[in-house]
C-alpha positions in Angstrom: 111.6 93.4 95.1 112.2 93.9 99.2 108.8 95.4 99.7 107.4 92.4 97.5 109.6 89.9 99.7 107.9 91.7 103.3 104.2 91.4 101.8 104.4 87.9 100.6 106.2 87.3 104.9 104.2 89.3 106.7 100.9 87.7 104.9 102.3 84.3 106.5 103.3 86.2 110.0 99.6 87.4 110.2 97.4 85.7 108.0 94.2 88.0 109.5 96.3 91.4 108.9 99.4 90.7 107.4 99.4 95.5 107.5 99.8 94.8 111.2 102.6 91.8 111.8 104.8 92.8 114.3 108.6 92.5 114.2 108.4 89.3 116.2 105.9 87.9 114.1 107.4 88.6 111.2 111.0 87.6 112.1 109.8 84.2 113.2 108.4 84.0 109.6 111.4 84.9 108.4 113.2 82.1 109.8 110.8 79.2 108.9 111.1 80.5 105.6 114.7 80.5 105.5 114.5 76.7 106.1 113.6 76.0 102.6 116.7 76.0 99.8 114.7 78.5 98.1 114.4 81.1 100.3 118.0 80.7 103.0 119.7 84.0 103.2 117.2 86.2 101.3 115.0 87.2 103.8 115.9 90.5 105.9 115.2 91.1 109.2 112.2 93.5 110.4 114.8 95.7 111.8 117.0 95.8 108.6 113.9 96.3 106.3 113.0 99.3 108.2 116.5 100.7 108.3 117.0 100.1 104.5 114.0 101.9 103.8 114.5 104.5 106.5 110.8 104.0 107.8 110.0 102.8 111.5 108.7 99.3 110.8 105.1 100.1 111.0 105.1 103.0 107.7 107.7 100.4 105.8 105.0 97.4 106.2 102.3 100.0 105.3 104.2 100.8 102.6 104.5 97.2 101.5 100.8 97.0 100.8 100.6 100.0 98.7 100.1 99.5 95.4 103.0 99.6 93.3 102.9 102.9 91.8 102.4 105.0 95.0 105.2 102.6 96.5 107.5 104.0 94.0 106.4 107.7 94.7 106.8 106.8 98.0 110.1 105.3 98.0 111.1 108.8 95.5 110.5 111.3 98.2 112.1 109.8 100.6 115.3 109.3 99.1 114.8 113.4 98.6 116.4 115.1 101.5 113.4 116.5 103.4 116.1 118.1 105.9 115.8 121.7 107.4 118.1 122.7 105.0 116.0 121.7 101.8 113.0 123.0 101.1 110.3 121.3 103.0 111.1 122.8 106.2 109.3 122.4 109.7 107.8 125.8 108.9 107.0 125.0 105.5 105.0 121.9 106.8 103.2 124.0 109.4 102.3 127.1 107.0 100.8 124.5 104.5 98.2 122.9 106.8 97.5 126.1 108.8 96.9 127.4 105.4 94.3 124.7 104.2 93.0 123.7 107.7 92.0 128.1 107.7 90.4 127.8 104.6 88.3 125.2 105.3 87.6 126.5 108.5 88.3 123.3 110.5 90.5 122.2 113.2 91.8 118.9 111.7 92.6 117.6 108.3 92.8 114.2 106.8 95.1 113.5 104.1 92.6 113.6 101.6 90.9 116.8 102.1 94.5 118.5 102.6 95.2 117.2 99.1 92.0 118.3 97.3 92.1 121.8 98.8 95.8 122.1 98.0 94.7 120.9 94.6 92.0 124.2 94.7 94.8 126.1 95.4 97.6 125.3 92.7 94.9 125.3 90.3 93.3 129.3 91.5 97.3 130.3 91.6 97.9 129.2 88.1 94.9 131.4 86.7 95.6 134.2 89.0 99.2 134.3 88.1 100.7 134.9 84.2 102.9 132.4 84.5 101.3 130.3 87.4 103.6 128.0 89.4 103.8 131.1 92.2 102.3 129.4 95.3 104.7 125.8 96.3 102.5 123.2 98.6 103.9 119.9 99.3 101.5 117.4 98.8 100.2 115.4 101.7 102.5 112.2 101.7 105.5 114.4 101.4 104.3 116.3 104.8 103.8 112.6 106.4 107.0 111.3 105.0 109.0 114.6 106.5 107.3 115.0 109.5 107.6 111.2 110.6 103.7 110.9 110.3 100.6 112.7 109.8 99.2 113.2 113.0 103.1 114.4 114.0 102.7 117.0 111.2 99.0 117.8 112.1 100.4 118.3 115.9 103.8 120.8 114.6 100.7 122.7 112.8 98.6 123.2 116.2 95.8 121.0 114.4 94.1 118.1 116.4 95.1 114.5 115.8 92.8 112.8 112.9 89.5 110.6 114.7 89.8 107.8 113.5 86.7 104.8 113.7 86.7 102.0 116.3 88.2 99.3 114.7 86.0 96.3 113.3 86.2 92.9 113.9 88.1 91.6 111.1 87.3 87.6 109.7 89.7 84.8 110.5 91.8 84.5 106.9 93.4 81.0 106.7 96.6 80.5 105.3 97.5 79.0 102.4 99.0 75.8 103.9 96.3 75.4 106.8 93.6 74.9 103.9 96.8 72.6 101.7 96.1 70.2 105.1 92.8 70.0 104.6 92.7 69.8 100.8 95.1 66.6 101.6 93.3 65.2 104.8 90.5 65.1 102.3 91.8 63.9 98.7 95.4 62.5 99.9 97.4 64.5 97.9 99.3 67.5 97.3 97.2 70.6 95.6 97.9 72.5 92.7 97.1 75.9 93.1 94.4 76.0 91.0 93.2 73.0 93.0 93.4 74.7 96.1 91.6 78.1 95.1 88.6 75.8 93.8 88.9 73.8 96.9 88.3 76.9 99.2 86.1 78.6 97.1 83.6 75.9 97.0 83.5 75.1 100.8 83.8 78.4 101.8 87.2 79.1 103.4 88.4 82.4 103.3 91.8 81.9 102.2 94.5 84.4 102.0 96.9 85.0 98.9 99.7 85.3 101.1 100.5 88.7 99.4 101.2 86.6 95.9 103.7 84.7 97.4 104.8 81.6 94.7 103.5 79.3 94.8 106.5 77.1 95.0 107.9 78.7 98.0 104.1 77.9 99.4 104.6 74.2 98.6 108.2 74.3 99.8 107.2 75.8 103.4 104.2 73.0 103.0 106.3 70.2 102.7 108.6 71.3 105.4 106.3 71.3 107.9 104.8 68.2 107.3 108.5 66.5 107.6 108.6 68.5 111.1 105.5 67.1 112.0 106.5 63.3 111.4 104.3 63.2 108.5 105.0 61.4 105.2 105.7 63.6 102.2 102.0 63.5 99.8 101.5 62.1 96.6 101.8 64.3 93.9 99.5 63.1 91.5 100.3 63.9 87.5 97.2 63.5 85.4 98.1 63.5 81.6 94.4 62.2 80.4 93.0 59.2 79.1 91.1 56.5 80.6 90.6 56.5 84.7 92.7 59.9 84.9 90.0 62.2 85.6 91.0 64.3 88.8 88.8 64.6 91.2 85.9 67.7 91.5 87.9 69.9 93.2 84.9 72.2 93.1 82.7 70.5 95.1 81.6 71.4 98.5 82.9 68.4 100.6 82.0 69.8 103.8 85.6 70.4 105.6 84.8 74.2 106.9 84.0 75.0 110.0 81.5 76.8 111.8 82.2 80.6 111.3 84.4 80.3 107.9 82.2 81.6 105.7 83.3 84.6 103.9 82.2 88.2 105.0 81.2 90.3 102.8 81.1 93.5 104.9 78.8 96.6 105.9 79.0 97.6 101.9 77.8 94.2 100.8 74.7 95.9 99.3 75.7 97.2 95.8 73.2 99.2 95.8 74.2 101.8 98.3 77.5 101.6 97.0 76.2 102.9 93.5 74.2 105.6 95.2 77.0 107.3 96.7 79.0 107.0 93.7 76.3 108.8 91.8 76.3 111.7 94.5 79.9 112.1 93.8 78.8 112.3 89.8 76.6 115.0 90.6 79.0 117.0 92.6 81.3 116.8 90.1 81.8 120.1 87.6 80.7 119.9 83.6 83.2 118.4 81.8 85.3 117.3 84.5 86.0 113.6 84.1 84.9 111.1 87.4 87.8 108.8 88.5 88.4 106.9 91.5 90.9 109.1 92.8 88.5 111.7 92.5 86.3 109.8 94.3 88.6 109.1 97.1 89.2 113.0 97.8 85.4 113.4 97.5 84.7 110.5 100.0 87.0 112.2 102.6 85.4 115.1 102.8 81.8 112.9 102.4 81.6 111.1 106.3 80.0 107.8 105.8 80.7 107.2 102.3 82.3 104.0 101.3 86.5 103.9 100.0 86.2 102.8 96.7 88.1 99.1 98.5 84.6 98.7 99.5 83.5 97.9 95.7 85.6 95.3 94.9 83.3 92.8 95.9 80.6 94.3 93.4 83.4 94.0 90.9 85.3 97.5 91.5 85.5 101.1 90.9 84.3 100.7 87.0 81.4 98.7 87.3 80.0 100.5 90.0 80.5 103.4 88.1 78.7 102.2 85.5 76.2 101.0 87.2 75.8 105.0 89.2 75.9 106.7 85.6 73.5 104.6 84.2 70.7 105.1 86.9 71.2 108.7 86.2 70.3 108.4 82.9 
């Protein structure tokens, strides 16, 4: 519940990034939150959400946008005790990635190819050995977690810090109440939220989901600010149908974005490229081994230029463009 309660404020501290709000950011979130009945007094301070979790505030908003399930493994090894005395020791760390990063025969490792060699490995010690279970590798968010970070760990190992790509340009995402003023500058009244989804869809606004924040604590905020402003609460409209109670077409372009507010799509906006690379990595894969998009991930981490499987959500995701890769092999 504390890591949904930091995605849902730090989606309204930094609409464009809400990964990168800073403590300030968020904090002054907190508080205009905190105005409203429904949220006073249940929204932590940056400083005591990173201190809860143990995490500097950057890997505990990080964290906050995983998805739920690797949250939860997450959140599990660290309330392990990775301390010298257990054992994933300093050394331990370094012996691990000295030992992949020497059979791959490179000088850095990302945590995906770390994680699919250490995968080789578990798998050739369990055939070598009778019983299997000989050779103990941490995997690579254990070495992160203990070692404060991965490039930390890939520096204790005598490894070079991960490259990383220059970082693009990302759109301007409005919030949810910036497009709630515009939805009511135009149709003088207060939006439902399927309303307001139509509303941007059909002009065009990239809109953020403000981490799926509710929607009452959206209208709550709304309203607020309005009153701080000087300006009059809007008319909630109830339609119950019958005769002059259509609502208007929400759905209809009315003109109200501006120059630069139409959506992105990004560099993997052409599904067919997507699908090619996704059939490369059905190729590589051994018979009878089954393709999945974790699969995919390691493969694309070891694969330079190949698209995260992120990248095909706006071609539906990771099963259609599957699909769509294993049918053009046929």
């Amino acid at each position: 519940m504390l890591l949904k309660r930091v995605r849902g404020v730090a989606a309204l501290a930094n609409p464009d990034e809400p990964a990168a709000a800073s403590q300030h950011a968020f904090d002054a979130a907190a508080r205009r939150l905190r105005t409203s009945s429904v949220d006073r007094g249940r929204l932590p301070a940056a400083r005591q959400v990173a201190r809860e979790l143990g995490l500097p505030w950057r890997d505990a908003l990080a964290l906050a946008h995983e998805p739920d399930r690797r949250q939860a493994h997450a959140l599990g090894l660290r309330s392990r005790k990775w301390a010298p005395e257990g054992w994933l020791t300093m050394e331990r760390v370094r012996f691990a990635l000295r030992l992949v990063a020497g059979r791959r025969q490179v000088g850095t490792l990302t945590m995906g190819a770390y994680d699919s060699e250490r995968d080789a490995l578990l798998a050739a010690d369990a055939r070598d050995w009778l019983h299997g279970r000989r050779l103990r590798l941490p995997d690579a968010e254990a070495i992160r977690l203990a070692s404060g970070g991965w490039d930390a760990a890939l520096r204790l190992a005598g490894l070079e810090a991960c490259a990383r790509p220059p970082r693009e340009i990302r759109q301007v995402i409005l919030s949810r109440l910036d497009v709630m003023d515009r939805f009511c500058d135009h149709y003088g009244e207060q939006p439902t939220k399927r309303a307001l989804e139509a509303f941007a869809r059909a002009n065009g606004i990239p809109m953020s989901d403000e981490g799926k924040r509710l929607w009452s604590e959206t209208v709550a905020e709304w309203r607020q600010r309005r009153r701080e402003s000087g300006l009059l609460d809007p008319r909630v409209t109830q339609r119950k149908g019958g005769r002059g109670a259509k609502a208007p077409n929400y759905s209809a372009n009315v003109g109200v974005a501006r120059p630069g507010e139409q959506p992105h799509r990004g560099k993997w906006s052409d599904e067919k490229a997507c699908v090619e690379w996704v059939g490369r990595y059905l190729a590589s894969l051994p018979p009878h081994e089954r393709s999945t998009q974790n699969g995919y991930r390691r493969w694309a981490h070891q694969h330079p230029g190949a698209p995260s499987p992120s990248c095909f959500d706006q071609h539906s995701g990771w099963e259609a463009v599957r699909r769509a890769a294993t049918e053009a092999e046929a």
